[in-house]
N, C-alpha and C positions, 0 to 999 in steps of 0.2 A: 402517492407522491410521484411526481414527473419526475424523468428523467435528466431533465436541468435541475431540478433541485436536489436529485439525489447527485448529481456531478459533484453539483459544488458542495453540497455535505461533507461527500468524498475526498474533495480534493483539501477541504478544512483541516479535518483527523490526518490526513498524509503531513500538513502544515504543521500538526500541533507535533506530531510523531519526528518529522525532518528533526530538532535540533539534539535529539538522543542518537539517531545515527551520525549526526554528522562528529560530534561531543564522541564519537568511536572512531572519526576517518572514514565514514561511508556517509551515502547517501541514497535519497528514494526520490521517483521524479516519477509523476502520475502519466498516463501514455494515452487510455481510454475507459470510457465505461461502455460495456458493450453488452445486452441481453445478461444483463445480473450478472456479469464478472467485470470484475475490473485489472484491467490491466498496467503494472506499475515496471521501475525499470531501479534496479539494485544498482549502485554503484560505488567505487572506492571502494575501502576495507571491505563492506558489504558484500562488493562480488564475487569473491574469492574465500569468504568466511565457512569453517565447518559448520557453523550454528545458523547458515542463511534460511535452511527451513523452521526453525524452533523462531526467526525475526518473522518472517512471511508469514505465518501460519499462525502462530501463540502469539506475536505481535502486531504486526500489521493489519491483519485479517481480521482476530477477533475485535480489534478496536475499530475498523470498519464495520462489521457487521451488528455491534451495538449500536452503532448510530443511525446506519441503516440496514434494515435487516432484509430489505430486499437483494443484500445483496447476499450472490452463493456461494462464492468463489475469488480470491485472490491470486491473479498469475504475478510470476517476475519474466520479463520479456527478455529473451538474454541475444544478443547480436549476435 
């Protein structure tokens, strides 16, 4: 799979996933794919959450890496 198609795969499942973070006051906004990680940005409720790894990681992550399994890795990019 190319890398533009795995983007946009990617940036798909972040689309299908957006309306359960936001339905909590946070949100996710995709930043890059870069060398099999992809790099996303937590926001609202999201940023500040004790549970933000158990979202990234058991959420985010695995729902990305079903779809595309090239990918290795899920970062949150924090300012």
């Amino acid at each position: 799979m190319e890398t533009n198609k795995e983007e946009t795969k990617i940036k798909e499942v972040i689309d299908m996933l957006r309306p359960f973070l936001v339905s909590d006051g946070g949100d996710v906004e995709f930043v890059k794919y870069e060398n099999h990680i992809v790099y996303i940005k937590l926001s609202g409720a999201c940023a500040n959450c004790m549970l933000i790894d158990y979202t990234l990681k058991d959420g985010i992550e695995a729902a990305i890496k079903e779809e595309v399994p090239e990918v290795e890795e899920v970062v949150n990019v924090v300012d």
